[in-house]
N, C-alpha and C positions, 0 to 999 in steps of 0.2 A: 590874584587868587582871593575869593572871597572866602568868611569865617565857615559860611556852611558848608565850603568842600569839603572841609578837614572831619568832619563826622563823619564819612564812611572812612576816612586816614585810620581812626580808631583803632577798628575792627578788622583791618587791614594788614596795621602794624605789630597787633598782637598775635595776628598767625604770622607773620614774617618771624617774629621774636621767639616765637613758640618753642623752636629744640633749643636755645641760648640762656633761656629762662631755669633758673639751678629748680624752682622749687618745681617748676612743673614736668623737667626732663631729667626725673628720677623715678626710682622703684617705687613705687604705692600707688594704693588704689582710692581714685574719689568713686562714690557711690558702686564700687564696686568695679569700675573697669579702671583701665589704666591711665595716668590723669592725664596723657596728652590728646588720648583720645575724648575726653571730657571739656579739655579745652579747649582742642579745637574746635568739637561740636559747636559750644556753646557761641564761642566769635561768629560761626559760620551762622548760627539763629541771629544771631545780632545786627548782621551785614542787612539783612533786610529790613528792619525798622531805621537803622541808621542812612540809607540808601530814601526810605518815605521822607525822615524826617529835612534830609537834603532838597528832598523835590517840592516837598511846601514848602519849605524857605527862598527856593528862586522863584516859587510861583507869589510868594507872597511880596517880592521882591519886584515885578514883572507884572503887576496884574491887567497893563493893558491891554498886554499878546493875548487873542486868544488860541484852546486848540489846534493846532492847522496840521 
């Protein structure tokens, strides 16, 4: 396994963790809604940059392949 898979692990692990997490699977609200729904929005926006940043790093890893 190389170092760049584990970036989308991240994003991943944090919505896995998400109802086990004390401070986020409690009563209150971030920005007004409820904060697991804020959480996990926010991993879920995250999954896509973490997922780019993945794919230059094997391309940058690989540059002889090209497109096919």
């Amino acid at each position: 396994m190389r170092p760049y898979h584990l970036i989308p692990a991240i994003p991943a692990l944090a919505l896995a963790l998400m109802p086990f997490l004390p401070f986020v699977n409690t009563t209150g609200l971030w920005l007004g809604l409820p904060r697991m729904l804020v959480w996990g929005a926010a991993w879920c926006l995250l999954c896509t940059p973490a997922l780019l940043a993945a794919e230059r790093l094997m391309r940058r890893e690989r540059p002889d392949e090209g497109d096919e």
